[in-house]
N, C-alpha and C positions, 0 to 999 in steps of 0.2 A: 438729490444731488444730480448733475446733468454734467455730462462732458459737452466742449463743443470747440468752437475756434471764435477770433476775435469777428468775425463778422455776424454774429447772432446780436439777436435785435435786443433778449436781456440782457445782453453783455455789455453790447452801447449802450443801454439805458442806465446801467449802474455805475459803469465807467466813469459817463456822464456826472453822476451822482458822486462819485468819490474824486472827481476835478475839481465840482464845484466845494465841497467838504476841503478839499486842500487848499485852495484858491481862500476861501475863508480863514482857514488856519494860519496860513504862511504868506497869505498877501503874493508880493511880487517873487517872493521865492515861487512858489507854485507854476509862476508864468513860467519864468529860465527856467524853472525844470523840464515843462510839457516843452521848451526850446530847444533843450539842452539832448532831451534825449533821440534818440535813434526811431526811422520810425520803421519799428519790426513787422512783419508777416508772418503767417503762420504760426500763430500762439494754440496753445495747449488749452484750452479754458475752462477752469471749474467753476460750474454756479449753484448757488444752493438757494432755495427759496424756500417761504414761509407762503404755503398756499400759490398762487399767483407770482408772487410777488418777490424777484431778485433782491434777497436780504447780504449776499455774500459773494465773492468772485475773488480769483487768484489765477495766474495762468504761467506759462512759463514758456521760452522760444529760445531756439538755438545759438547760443553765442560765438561756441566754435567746435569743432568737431567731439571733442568729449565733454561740453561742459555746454548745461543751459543756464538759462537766466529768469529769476522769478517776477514777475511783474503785476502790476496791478492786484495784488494782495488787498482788500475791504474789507469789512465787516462795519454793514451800516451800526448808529450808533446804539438804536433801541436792542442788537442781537450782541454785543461784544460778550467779551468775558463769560461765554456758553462753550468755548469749544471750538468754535466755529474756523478759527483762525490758524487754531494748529490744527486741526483736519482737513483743513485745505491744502497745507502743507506735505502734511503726508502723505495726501494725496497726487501732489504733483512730484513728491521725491520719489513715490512708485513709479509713475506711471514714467518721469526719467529713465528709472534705472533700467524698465522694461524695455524701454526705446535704444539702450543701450549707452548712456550718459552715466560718466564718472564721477560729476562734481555736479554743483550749483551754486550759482556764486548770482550776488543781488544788494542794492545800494538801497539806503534809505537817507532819512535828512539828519544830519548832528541836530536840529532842534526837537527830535523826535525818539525821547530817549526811551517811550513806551517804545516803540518798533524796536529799536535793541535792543533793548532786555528780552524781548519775546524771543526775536530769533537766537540771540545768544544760549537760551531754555532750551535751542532747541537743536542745539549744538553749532551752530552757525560761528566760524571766526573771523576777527577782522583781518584785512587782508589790505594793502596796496592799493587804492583807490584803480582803478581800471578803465579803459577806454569808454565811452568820452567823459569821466568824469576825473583823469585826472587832474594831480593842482589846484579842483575845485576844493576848496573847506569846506564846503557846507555839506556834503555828502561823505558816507562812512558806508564804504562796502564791508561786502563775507563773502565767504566761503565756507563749503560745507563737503567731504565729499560721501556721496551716497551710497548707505550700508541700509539692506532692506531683513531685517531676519526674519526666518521662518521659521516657525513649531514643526518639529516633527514628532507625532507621537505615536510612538509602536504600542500596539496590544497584543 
């Protein structure tokens, strides 16, 4: 697993890979969305790889003072359902709360009922569709806000 920000070259490459993967899935949904959205700086970026080779990325960027935003969340196809997807999570919900963020809050597509149930697992709620997605239907934000516990164990 590798931290980094949106301008590492596996991060474009998988990015890459996970546009063309939505672009397939959703057709011209996929276009309005990469239209739709905001274009961020400064992402948080988690990559995880199989040898070489960027199998996983999720990253998250500042929305507003106490709250960030998850983004580009992948797990190519051949590595799903390992894990991968909620460790990236919790990964970026630590590395928030260390940064001093209270919430996280993140959109995905109503035709994409996998991605909701996941984040709902993972205590994610729906919430008010939010800037710039609202009034759009096709998109179903969350909210989450971030509790990190820690063991303490005396001997």
């Amino acid at each position: 697993m590798v931290f980094t920000d949106e301008n590492n070259e596996n991060f474009i490459k998988i990015d890459q890979e996970q546009s063309d993967y939505y672009n397939n899935l959703l057709g011209s949904i996929a276009i309005d969305y990469r239209n739709t959205c905001l274009d961020y700086k400064d992402h948080f970026v988690v990559l995880v790889f199989d040898d070489d080779l960027p199998i996983a990325c999720g990253s998250f960027v500042e929305y507003c003072k106490d709250t960030v935003e998850i983004k580009n969340l992948f797990v190519k196809e051949g590595y799903r359902n390992q894990g991968l997807g909620n460790t990236i999570v919790k990964k970026l919900e630590e590395e928030s709360k260390n940064r001093g963020y209270d919430f996280i809050i993140l959109e995905t597509n109503i035709h994409m009922p996998i991605a909701i149930s996941f984040y709902s697992k993972l205590n994610y709620n729906l919430i008010e569709n939010y800037p710039p997605f609202v009034g759009n239907e096709l998109y179903v934000c969350m909210k989450k806000k971030i509790v990190i516990y820690y063991i303490i164990i005396v001997i």
